[in-house]
N, CA, C and O atoms as a DFTB+ gen file, in Angstrom:
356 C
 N C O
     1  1      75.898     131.728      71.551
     2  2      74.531     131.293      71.433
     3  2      74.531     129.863      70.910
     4  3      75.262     129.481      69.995
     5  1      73.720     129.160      71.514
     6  2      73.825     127.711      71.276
     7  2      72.732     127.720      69.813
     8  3      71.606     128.214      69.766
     9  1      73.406     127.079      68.800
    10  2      72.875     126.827      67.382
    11  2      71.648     125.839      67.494
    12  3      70.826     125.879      66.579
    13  1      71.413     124.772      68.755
    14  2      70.600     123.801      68.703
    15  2      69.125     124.852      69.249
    16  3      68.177     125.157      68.526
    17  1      69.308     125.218      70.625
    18  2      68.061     125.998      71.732
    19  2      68.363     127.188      71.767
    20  3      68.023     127.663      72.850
    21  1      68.868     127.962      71.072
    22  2      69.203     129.627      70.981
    23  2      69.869     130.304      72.359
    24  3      70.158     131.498      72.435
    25  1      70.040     129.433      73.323
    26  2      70.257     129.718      74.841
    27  2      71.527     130.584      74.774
    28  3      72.206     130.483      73.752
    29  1      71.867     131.299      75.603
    30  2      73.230     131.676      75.677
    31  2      74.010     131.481      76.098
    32  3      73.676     131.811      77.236
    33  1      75.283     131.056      76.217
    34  2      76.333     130.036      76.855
    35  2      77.495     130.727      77.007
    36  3      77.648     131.534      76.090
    37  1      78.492     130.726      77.916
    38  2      79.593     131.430      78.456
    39  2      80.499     130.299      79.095
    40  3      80.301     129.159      79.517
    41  1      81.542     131.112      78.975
    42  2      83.147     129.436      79.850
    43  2      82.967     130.388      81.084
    44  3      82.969     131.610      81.232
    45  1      82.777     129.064      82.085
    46  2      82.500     129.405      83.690
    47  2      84.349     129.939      83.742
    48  3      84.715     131.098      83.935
    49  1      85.288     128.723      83.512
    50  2      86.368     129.080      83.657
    51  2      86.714     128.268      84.948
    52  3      87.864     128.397      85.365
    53  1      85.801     127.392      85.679
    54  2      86.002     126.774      86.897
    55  2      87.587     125.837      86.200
    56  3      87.860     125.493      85.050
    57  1      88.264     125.695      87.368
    58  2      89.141     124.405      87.133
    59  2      90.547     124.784      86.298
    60  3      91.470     123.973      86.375
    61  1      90.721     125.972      85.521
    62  2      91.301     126.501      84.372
    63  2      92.682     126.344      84.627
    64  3      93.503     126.029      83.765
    65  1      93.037     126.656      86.301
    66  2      94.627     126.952      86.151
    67  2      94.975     125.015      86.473
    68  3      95.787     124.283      85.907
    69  1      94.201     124.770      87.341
    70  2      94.237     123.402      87.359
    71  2      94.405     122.549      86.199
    72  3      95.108     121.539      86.211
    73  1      93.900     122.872      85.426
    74  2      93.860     122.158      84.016
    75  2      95.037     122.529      83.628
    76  3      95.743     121.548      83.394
    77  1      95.549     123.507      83.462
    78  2      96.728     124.365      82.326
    79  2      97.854     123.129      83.286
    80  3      98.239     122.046      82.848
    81  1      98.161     123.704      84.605
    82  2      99.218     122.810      85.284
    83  2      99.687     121.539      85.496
    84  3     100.848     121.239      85.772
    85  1      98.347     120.477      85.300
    86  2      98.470     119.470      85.380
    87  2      98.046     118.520      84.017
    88  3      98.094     117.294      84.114
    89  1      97.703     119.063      82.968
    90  2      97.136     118.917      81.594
    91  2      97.986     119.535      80.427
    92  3      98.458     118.996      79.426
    93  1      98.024     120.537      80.767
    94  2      98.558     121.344      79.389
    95  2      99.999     121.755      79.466
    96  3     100.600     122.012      78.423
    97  1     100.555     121.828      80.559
    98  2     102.305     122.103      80.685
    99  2     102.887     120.476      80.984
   100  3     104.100     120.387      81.171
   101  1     102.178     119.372      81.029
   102  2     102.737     117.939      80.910
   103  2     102.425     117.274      79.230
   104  3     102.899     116.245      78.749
   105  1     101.748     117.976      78.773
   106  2     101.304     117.766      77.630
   107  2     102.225     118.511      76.268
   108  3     102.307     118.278      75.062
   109  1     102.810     119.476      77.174
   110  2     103.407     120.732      75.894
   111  2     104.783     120.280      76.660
   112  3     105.414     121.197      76.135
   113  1     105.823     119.597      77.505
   114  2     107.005     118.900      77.626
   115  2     106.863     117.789      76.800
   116  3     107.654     117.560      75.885
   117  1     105.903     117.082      77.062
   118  2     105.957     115.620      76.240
   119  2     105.945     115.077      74.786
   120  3     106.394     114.045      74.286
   121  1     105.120     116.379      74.176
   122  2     105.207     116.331      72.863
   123  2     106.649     116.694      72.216
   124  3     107.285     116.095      71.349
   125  1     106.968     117.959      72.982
   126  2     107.932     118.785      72.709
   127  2     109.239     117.635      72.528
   128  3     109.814     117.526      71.445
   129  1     109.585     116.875      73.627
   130  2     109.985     115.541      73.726
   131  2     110.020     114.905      72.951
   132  3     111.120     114.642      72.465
   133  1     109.084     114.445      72.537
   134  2     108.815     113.057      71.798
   135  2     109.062     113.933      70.473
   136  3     110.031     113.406      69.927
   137  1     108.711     114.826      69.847
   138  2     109.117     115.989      68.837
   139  2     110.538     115.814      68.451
   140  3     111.050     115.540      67.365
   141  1     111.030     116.037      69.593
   142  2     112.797     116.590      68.886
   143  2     113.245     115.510      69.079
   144  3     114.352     115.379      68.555
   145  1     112.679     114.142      69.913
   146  2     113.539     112.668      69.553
   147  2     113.254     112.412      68.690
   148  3     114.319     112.154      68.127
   149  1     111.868     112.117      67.456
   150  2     111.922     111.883      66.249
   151  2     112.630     112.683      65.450
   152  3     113.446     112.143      64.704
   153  1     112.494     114.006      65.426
   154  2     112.602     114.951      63.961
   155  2     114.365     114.438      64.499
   156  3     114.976     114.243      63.448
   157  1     115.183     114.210      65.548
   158  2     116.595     114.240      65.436
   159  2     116.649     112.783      64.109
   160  3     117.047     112.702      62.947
   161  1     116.135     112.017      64.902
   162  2     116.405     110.861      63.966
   163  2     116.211     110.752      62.637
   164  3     116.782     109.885      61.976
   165  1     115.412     111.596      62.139
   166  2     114.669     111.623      60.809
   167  2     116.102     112.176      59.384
   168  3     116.736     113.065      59.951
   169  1     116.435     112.063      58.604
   170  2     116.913     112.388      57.576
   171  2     116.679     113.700      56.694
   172  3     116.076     113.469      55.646
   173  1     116.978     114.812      56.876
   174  2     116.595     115.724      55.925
   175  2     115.966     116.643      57.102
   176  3     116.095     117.817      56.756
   177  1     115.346     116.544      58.335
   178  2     115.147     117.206      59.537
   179  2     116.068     117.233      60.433
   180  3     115.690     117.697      61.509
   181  1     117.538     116.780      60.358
   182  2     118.438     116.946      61.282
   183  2     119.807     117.576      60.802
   184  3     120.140     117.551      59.618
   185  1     120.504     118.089      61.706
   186  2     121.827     118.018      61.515
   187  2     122.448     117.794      62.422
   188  3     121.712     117.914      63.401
   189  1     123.583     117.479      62.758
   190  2     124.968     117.008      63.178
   191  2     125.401     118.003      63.757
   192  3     125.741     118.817      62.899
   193  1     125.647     118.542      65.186
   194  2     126.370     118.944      65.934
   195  2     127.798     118.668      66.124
   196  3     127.857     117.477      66.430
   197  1     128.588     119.002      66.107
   198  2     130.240     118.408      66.332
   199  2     130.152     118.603      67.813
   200  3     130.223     117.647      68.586
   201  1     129.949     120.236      68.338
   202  2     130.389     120.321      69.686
   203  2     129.649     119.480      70.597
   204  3     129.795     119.698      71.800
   205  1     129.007     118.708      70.283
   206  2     127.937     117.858      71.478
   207  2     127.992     116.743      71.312
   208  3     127.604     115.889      72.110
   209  1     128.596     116.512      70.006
   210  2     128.360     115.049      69.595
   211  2     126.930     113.994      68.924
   212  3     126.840     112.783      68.725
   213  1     125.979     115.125      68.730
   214  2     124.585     114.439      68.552
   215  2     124.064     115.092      67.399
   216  3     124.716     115.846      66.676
   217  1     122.689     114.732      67.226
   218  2     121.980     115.175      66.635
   219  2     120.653     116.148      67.107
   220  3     120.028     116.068      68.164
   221  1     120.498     116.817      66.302
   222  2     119.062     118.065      66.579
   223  2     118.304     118.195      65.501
   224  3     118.534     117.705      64.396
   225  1     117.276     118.941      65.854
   226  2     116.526     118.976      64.556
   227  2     117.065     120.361      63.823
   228  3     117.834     121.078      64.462
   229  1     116.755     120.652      62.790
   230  2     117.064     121.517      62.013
   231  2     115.565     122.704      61.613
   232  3     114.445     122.246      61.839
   233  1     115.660     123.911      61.138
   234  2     114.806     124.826      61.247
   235  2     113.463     124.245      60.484
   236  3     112.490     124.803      60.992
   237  1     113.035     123.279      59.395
   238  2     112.239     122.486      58.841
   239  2     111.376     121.853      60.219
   240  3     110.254     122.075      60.675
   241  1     112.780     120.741      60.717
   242  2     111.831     120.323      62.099
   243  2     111.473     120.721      63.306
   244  3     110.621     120.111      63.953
   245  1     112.110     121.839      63.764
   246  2     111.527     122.837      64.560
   247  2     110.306     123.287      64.579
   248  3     109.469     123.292      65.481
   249  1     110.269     123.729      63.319
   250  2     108.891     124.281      62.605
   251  2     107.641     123.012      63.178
   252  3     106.903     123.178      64.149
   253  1     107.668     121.833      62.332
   254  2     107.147     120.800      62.557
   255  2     106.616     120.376      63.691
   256  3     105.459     120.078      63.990
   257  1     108.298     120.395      64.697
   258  2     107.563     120.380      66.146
   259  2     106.645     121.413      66.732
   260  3     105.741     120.950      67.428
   261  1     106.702     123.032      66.562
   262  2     105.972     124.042      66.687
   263  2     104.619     123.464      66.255
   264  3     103.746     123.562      67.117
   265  1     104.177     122.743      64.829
   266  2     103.263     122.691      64.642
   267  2     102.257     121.182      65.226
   268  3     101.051     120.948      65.303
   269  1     103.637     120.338      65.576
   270  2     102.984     119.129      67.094
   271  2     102.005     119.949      68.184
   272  3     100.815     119.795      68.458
   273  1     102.827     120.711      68.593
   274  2     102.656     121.269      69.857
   275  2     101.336     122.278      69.737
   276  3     100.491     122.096      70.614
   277  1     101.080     123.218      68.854
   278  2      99.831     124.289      68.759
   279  2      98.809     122.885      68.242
   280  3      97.603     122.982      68.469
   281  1      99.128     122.115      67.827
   282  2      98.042     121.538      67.048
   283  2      97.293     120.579      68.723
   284  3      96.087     120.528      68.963
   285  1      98.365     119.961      69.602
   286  2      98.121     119.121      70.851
   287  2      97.003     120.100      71.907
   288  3      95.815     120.001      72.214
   289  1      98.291     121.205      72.286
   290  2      97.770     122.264      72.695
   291  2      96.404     122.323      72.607
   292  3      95.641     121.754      73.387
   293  1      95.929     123.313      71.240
   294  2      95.156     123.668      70.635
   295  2      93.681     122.603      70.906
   296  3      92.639     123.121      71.306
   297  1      93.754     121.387      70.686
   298  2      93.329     120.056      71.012
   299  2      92.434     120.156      72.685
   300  3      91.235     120.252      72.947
   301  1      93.451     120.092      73.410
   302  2      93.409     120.225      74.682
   303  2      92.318     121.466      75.547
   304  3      91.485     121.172      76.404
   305  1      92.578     122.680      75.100
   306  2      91.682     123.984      75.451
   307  2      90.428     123.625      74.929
   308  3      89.627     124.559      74.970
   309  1      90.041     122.700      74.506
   310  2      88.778     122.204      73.705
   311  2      87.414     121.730      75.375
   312  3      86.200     121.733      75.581
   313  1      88.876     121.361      76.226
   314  2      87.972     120.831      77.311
   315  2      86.779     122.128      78.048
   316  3      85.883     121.628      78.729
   317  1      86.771     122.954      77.983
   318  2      86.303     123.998      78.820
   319  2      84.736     124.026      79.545
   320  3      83.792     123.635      78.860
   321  1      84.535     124.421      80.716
   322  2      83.449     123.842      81.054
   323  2      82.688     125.000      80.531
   324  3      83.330     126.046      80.442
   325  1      81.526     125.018      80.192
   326  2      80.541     125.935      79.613
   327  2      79.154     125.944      80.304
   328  3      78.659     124.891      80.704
   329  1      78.480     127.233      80.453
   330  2      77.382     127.687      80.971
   331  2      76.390     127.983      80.747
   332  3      76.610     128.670      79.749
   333  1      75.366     128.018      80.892
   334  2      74.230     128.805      80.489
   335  2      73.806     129.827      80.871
   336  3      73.556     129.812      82.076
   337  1      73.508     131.179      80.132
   338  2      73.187     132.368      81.107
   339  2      72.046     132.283      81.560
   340  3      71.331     131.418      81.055
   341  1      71.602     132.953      82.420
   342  2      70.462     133.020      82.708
   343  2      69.345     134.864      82.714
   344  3      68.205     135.292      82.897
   345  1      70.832     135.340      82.348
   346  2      70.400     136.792      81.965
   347  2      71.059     137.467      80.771
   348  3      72.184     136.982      80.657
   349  1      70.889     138.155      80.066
   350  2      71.536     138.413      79.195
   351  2      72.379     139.899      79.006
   352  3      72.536     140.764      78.143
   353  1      72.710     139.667      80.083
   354  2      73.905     140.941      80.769
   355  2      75.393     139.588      81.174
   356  3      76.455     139.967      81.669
C-alpha cells in the first residue's frame, strides 16, 4: 500500500530475468573481482599461498567480500518495476 495515496501496488516483474543476466550476474563477478584483488593486497586480510605462489584473502576477507557483494546485490533488486492494482484481489 502506497503510504502517500493509500493505492495498492504490486512488482509487475516485467524485464526480471533480463535484469538478473545482464545487471546482476555482471555486477556479482565484478565486485567479487575487484573484492579479492583488494582484500589479497591488504595486510591482516591475506595470506600467502606457497603452492601457487600468490596471495588470497583470508576468512576475515572473504567475509568482507560476502558483505561487498549482498550489500551491491542487495542495492541493485531496488530497481523493480511496480504497479498499481486496480482490484483488490
Amino acid at each position: 500500500m502506497c503510504g502517500g495515496c493509500g493505492k495498492l501496488l504490486y512488482l509487475t516483474g516485467n524485464r526480471r530475468f533480463r535484469r538478473f543476466f545482464l545487471l546482476v550476474l555482471p555486477v556479482f563477478w565484478g565486485v567479487s573481482i575487484l573484492g579479492h584483488s583488494v582484500f589479497s593486497r591488504v595486510n591482516g586480510l591475506n595470506i600467502y599461498r606457497e603452492a601457487r605462489g600468490g596471495y588470497e584473502p583470508n576468512f576475515l576477507g572473504f567475509l568482507l567480500i560476502c558483505l561487498m557483494i549482498w550489500f551491491t546485490v542487495s542495492l541493485l533488486y531496488r530497481f523493480e518495476i511496480v504497479g498499481v492494482a486496480t482490484s483488490k484481489d
